[in-house]
N, C-alpha and C positions, 0 to 999 in steps of 0.2 A: 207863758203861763207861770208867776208867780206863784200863782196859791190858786191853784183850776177847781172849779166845783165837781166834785165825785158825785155822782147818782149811785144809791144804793138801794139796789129792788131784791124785794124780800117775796118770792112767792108761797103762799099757805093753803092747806087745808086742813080741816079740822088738828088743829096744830095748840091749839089751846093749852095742854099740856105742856108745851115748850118756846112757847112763840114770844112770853118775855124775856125769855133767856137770848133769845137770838137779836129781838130789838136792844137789850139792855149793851151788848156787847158790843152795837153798835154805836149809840150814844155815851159808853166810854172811851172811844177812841179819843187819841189823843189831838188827830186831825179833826178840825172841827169845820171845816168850808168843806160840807156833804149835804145834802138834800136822802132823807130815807122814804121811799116806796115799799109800801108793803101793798100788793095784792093778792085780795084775798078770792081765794077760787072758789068760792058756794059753799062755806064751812056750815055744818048744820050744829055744830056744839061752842062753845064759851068765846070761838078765838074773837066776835064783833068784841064783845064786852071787855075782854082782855085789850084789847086795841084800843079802848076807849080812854083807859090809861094815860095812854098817852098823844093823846089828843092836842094838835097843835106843836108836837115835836115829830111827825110823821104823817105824812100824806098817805090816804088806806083808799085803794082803787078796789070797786067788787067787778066781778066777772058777773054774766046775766045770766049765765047757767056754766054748768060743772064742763072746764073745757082742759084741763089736764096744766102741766109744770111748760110745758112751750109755748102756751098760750098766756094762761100768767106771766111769766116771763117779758115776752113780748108787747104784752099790753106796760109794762112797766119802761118798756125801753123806749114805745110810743111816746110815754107823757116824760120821758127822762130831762131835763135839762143841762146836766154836765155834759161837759167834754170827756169825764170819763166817767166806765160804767165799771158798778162791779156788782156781785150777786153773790148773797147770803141764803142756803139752802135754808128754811125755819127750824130742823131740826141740830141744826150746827151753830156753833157761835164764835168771836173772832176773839184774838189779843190785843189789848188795848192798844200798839204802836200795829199794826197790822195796815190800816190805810198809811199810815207816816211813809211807813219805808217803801210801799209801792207807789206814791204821790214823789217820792225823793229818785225812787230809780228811775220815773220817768224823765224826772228834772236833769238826771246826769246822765239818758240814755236819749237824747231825742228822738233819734231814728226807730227807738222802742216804739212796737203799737201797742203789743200785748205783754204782760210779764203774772205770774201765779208764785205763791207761797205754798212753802212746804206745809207738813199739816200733823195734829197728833191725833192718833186713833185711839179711841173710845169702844168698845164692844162691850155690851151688856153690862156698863159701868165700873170695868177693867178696860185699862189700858193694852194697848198691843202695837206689834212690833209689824208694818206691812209688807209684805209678801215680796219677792223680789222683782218680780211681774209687775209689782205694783209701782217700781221706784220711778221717781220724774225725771225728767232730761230738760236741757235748757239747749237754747237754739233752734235749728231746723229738725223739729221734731216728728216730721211728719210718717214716714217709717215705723218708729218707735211707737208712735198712735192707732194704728192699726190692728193691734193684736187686740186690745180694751180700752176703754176709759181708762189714763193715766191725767186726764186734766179735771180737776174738782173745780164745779160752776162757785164753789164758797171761797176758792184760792184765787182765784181770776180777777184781775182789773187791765182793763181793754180800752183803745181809744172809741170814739162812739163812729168812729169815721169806716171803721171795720168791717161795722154790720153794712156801710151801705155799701162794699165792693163783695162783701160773700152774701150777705143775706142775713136774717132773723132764726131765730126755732124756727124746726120745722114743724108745726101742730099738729100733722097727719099722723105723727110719732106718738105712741100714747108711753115708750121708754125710748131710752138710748139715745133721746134728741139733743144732748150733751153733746155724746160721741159723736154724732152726724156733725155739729157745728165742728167741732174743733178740729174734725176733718178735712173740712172748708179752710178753717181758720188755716192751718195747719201748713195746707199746699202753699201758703201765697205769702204768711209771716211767719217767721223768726218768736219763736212763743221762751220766755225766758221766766227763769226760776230766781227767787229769790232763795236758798238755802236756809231758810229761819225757818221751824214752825210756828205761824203767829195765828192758824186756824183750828180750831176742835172739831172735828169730825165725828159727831155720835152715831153710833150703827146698833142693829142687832135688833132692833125694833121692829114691831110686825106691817106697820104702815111702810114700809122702805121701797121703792119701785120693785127693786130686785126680788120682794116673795108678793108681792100682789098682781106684777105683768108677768104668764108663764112666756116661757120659750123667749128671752131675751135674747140669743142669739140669732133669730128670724130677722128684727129691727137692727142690730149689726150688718148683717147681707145685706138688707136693705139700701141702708146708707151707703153701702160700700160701691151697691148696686149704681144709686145712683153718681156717686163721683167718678165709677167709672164713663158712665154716659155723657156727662158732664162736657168731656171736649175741653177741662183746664189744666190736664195730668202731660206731663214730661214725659217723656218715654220711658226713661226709670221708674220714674213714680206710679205708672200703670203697670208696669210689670210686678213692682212689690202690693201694689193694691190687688191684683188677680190673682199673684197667691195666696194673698191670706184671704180673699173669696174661695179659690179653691179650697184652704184649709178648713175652713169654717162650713164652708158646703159640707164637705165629706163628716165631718163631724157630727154635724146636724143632722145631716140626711141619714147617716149610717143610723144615729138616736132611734129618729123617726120608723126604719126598717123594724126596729129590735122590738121596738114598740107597736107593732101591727102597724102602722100606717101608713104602708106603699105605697101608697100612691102621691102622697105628698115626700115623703125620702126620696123617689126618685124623680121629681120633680126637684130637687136641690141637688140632688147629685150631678145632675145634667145641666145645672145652670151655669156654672160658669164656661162651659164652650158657647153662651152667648156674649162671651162679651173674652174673644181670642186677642191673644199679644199678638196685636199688629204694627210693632215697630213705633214710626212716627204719630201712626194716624188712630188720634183718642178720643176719635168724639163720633157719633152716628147712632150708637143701640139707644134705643128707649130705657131708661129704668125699670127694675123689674119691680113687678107690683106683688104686695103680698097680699093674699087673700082674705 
């Protein structure tokens, strides 16, 4: 792969506000052998017209009714044609050498599948400094992924060969189907950082998963729920995925208690002795399903 085509999928909803900003960002890249995807999820304000722009630099897929960021997503990596993928939240936007240096790590990393860029934070049009919780790691990151999201879907370029050994989004996710992937991703590759921020990160905005989905940590158990069941976990790797089920149980459930709602707290509190550290053997419980 001299000069391999990058697919770049942009998923939108009413994004109109900022969605030339995130296409512009990508059409200055300095790499220019890219294909851009933008689907758009059933935006009911400006973003067709805004899209029309640019018309004939950008393939615009619509969704047939409002089906959330994993299914966007997905439908984008359906019609992708590169060899690699990478994805631009609509509200974030890149640095112009951004595709360069992860098109060049791959080129000196072959055994590379996945690798992501550092990122600058934005919050309510101040910059800021991320949390420590928040900082990335490079290599077998898998461990380190467990407590949050530490992998941004905007810093990511992956081989396309990836999704066929863990899978796609998962749709049933209406948040946190980020975390669930890189979870997957996680167990089975070597996820590597580039140390540049060459991505913008805008937050603090009222559309942002995190204040419109409540109880995001429900969809963490979830995921976590299900790679327990899974049957692809090391015997290590299931011991540190069950406690930070248990941690996050207790957490939630305890929430739930405080908040009048017994009957679901202890329903989480009780959940992870379905799914016991049993040594070798990591695969048999069903996923737990959230209501």
């Amino acid at each position: 792969m001299t000069s391999p085509l990058v697919s770049v999928i942009i998923p939108t909803h009413n994004r109109a506000h900022c969605i030339r900003r995130a296409v512009a960002s990508v059409m200055q890249q300095t790499y220019r052998h890219y294909e851009l995807i933008v689907v758009d999820d059933c935006s009911t304000d400006a973003t067709q017209e805004t899209l029309q722009e640019y018309a004939g630099s950008c393939r615009v897929l619509k969704m047939p009714v409002r089906s959330g960021p994993a299914a966007a997503r997905n439908k984008g990596i359906a019609a992708a044609q590169g060899a690699l993928i990478a994805f631009l939240d609509s509200d974030d936007a890149w640095l112009p050498e951004k595709l360069a240096a992860q098109v060049q790590f791959f080129m000196s990393h072959p055994d590379c599948a996945v690798c992501q860029t550092d990122e600058i934070w934005i919050r309510n049009g101040v910059r800021v400094n991320p949390m420590k919780k928040h900082s990335k790691h490079s290599g077998w990151i898998f461990e380190q992924c467990l407590p949050l999201c530490i992998v941004s879907p905007s810093a990511v370029m992956l081989h396309r060969r990836v999704f066929d050994t863990v899978g796609v989004f998962d749709e049933s996710m209406p948040a946190c189907e980020d975390y669930d992937l890189w979870l997957r991703i996680s167990v089975r590759y070597a996820m590597y950082l580039i140390r540049k921020p060459l991505v913008i990160k805008y937050g603090g905005h009222s559309d942002q998963q995190s204040r419109t989905v409540p109880h995001l940590d429900r969809w963490r158990i979830y995921a976590l729920c299900k790679l327990l069941a899974s049957g692809l976990l090391t015997p290590d790797q299931y011991r540190a995925a069950h406690r930070e089920l248990e941690r996050k149980c207790h957490v939630y459930g305890t929430g739930c208690m405080k908040h009048g709602r017994q009957e679901e707290g202890l329903r989480y509190l009780k959940l992870p002795t379905q799914y016991k550290q049993r040594g070798d053997k990591t695969a048999g419980y069903e996923p737990y399903v959230i209501p």
